[in-house]
C-alpha positions as a printed Julia matrix, in Angstrom:
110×3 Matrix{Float64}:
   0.03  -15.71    0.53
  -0.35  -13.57   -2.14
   3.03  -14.3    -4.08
   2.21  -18.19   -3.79
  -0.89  -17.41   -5.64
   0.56  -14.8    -8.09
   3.52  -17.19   -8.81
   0.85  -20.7    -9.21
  -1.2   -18.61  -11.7
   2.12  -17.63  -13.87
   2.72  -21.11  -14.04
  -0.72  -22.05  -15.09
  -1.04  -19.35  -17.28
   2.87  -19.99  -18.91
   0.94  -20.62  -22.74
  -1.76  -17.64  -22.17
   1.32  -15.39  -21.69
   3.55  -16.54  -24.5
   0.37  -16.12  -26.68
  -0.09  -12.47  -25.14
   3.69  -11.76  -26.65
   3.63  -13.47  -29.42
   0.41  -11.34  -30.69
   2.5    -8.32  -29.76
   1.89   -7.52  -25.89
   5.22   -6.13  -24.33
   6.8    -7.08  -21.03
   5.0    -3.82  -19.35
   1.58   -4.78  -20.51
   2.03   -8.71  -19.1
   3.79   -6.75  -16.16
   0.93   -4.34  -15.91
  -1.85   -7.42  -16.07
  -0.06   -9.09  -13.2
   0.5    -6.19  -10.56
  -3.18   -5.41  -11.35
  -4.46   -8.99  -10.21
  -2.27   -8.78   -7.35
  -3.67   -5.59   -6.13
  -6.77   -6.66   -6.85
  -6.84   -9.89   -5.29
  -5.12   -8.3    -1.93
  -8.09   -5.65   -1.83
 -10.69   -7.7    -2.03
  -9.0    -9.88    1.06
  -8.62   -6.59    2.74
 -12.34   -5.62    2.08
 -13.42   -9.6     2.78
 -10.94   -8.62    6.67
 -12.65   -4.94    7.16
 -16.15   -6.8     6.97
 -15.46   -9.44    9.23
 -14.02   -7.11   11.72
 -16.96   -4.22   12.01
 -18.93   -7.31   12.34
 -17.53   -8.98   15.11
 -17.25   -5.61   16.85
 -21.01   -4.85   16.65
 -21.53   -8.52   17.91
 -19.07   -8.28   20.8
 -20.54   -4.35   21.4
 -24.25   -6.53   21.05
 -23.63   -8.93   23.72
 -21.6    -6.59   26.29
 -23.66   -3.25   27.16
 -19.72   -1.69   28.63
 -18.37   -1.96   25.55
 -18.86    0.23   22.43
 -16.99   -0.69   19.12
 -16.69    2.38   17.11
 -14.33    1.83   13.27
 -13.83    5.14   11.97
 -13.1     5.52    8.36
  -9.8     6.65    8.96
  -8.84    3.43   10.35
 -10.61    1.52    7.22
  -8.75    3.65    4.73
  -5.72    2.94    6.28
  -6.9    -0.73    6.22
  -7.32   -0.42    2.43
  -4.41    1.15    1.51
  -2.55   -1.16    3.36
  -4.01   -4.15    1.47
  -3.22   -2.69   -1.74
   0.2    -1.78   -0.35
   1.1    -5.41    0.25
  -0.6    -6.63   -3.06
   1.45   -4.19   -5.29
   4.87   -5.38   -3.01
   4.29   -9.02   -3.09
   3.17   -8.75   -7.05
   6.09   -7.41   -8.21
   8.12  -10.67   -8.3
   5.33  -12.67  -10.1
   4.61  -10.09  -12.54
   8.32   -9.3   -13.1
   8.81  -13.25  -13.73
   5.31  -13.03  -15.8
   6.9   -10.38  -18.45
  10.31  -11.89  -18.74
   8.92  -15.29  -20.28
  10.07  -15.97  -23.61
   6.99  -15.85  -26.37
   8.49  -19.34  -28.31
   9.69  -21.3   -24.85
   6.45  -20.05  -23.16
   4.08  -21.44  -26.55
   5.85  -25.0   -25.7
   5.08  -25.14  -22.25
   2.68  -28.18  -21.14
């Protein structure tokens, strides 16, 4: 899921990184960039899910007349957090692998 992605896009972005570095960024600030996609990416999923669902609940509560679907916003802020939970938890290795690159090895990747 998300680490696959985090992990594919530290490899892709090896030279962007380096660069980053070697201009004077410090581990915390590539660290920083990566837990921020992460979170970000996993919201948006979890915003993309929360749709979906109230959706299909007013179409299944459309085409039955016993059943009402009611989604509070308790249960969508729990949603949310969650998503952003799991984003900042499965980030961390990415982004911790993202700021320990080494500046010169990182310029000579192809």
């Amino acid at each position: 899921g998300i680490m696959n992605i985090m992990l594919v896009s530290v490899t892709e972005r090896t030279r962007e990184i380096g660069l980053r570095k070697a201009v004077g960024a410090k581990r915390r600030d590539v660290l920083f960039q990566f837990l921020v996609e992460a979170v970000t990416l996993a919201v948006f999923g979890g915003i993309i899910g929360i749709t979906l669902g109230v959706l299909g609940a007013r179409a299944i509560s459309a085409a039955f007349d016993a059943f009402e679907a009611v989604v509070g916003a308790d249960a969508v802020m729990i949603s949310l957090f969650f998503s952003m939970a799991v984003g900042l938890f499965f980030g961390i290795y990415p982004a911790y692998r993202a700021s320990r690159l080494n500046p010169i090895d990182a310029l000579r990747y192809e």
